[in-house]
N, C-alpha and C positions, 0 to 999 in steps of 0.2 A: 850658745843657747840664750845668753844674754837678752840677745837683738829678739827674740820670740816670746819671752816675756813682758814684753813691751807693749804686748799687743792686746787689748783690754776687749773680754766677748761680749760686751755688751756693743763693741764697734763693730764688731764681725758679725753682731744678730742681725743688727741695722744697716748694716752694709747690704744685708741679704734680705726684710725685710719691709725695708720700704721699694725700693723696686720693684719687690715683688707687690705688694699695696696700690704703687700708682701704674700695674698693667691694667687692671678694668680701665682704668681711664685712658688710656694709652689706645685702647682697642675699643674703645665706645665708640668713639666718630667714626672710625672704621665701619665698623656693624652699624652704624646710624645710616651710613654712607648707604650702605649695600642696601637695605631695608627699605628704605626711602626710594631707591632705583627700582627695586621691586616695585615697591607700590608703585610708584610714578608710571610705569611704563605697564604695570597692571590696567592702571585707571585708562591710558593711553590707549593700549589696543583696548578699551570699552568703546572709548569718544568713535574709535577708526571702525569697529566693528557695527556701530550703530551707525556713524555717517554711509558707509556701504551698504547697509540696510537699509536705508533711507532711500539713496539713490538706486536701489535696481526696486523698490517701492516704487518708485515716478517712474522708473524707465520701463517696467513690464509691459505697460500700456503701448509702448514701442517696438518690444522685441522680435515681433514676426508680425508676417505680412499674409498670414495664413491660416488666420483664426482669430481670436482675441486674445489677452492678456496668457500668452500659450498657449489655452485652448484650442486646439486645431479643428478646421473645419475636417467632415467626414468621421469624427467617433459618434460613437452613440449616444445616449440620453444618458446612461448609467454612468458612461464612462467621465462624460461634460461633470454630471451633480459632482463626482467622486472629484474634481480637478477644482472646482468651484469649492469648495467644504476647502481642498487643501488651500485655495489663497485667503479662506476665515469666515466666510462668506455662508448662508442659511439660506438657498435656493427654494423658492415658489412657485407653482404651478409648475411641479413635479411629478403630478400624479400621470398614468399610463393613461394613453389618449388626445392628451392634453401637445397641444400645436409646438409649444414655448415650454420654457424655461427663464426664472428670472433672477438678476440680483435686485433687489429693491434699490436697495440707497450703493454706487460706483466712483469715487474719484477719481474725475477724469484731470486728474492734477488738483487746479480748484476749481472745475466745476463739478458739480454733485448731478449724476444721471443714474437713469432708470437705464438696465442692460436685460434687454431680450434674446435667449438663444433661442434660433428658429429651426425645428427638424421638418425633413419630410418624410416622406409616407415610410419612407425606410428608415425613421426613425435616425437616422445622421443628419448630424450638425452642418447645418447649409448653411446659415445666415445668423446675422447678429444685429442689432440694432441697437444703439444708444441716446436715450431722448433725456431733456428735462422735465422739469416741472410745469404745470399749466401755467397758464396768467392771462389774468383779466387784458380788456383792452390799454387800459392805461398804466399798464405793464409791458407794452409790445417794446419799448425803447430798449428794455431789457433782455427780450427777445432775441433781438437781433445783438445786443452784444454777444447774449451765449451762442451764438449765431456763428461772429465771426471766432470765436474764442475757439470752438467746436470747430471749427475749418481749420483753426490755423495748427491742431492738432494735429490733424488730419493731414494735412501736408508733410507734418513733422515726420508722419508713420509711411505714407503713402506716395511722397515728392510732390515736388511744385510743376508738375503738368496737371491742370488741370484748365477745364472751362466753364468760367462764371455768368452765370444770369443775373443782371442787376435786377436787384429782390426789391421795391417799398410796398409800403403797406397797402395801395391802391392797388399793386398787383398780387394780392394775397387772396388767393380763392378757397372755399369751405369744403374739407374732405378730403383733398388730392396735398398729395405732397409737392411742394412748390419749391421747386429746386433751385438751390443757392450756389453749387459748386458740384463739378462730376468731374471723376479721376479719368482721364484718359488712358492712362499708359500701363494701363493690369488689361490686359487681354482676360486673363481666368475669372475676373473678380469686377463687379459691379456697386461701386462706389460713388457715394452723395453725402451732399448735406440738404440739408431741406427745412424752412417752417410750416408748419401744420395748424390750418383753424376750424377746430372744429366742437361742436356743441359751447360757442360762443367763447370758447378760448383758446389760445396761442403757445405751441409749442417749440420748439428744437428738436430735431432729430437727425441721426446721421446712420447710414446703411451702408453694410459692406454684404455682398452678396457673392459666392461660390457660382459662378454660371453651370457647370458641371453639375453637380450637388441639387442644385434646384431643379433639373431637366431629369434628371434619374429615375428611372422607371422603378415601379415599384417590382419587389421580387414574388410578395406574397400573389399567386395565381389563385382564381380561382377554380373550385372542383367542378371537374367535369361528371355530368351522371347520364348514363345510358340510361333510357327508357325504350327502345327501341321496341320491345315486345311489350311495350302498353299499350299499342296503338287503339284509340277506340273503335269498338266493330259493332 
């Protein structure tokens, strides 16, 4: 019993509790550890989530070849506004009647254009048109870079068959579209780039065109009426 008397409890408190004392610190860096990899890798898939957003952002404008930014040609008016709202977009000249549909202001990467949907008589989505902004003559230099800028998209979407008209300003006629570049290799689909001078100013424009869609007869008939017993006597 000697040897157990020996043994003093204020060394047996401290034996038990400072180790117990220095566990938070022991397990901090740990938990700092974890926490830290949390957030890190929280912030991380933000940067990854937003750079993917980004990029199918620019690449929309590429994704098919049979409509616009997925828009496909052949829906209807209702059905374009309702698709146009979902990419963010506040469509004009919507009302019933009305030839088009429009986005006002479209990044076309960085150029900024006016986007026309074109229905016919059947009210589906035939055609689409993408222009810039007007300009004075001594703007044309400008012109023709959104020019080439607007083709070379267009290639992006469309491939590099195409056949060019060398364009200068001596051959720029008022009213007609004067064609810069036309897609060969879409049999279905009637594709240009074109500058436009008209009411003394200079534009960009590029068309894609449904040949089907455009040719489409209309369904609505008109009513047939018998008069046969009116005949005048």
């Amino acid at each position: 019993m000697a040897k157990y008397n020996n043994i003093r409890p204020f060394n047996v408190f401290f034996s038990i509790f400072i180790p117990f004392c220095s566990l938070p610190f022991q397990i901090f860096p740990f938990v700092y550890y974890v926490l830290l990899s949390v957030v890190t890798y929280r912030d991380t898939m933000k940067k990854v989530i937003l750079i993917v957003c980004a990029l199918l952002a620019i690449q929309v404008w590429a994704q098919s070849s049979t409509g616009f930014a997925g828009i496909n040609f052949g829906l209807n008016r209702e059905s374009v506004i309702e698709e146009i709202m979902k990419l963010g977009y506040d469509p004009l000249g919507s009302a019933d009647g009305a030839d088009r549909v429009v986005i006002p202001v479209y990044m076309m990467d960085e150029l900024p254009v006016q986007v026309d949907f074109l229905f016919n008589k059947n009210d589906h989505f035939y055609a689409f048109e993408v222009r810039t902004g007007r300009m004075e003559v001594d703007r044309l230099p400008k012109v023709f870079e959104a020019l080439e800028y607007m083709s070379d998209r267009f290639v992006d979407r469309y491939g590099k068959k195409v056949r060019t008209t060398e364009l200068q300003e001596a051959d720029i006629k008022p009213s007609v579209h004067n064609l810069y570049k036309q897609w060969t290799n879409h049999k279905s689909l009637n594709i240009y780039t074109a500058i436009i001078y008209k009411d003394g100013r200079y534009y960009t424009v590029g068309s894609v065109t449904n040949r089907k869609l455009a040719k489409e007869q209309s369904k609505s008939k008109s009513k047939k009426h018998d008069f046969s017993d009116m005949m005048p006597n």
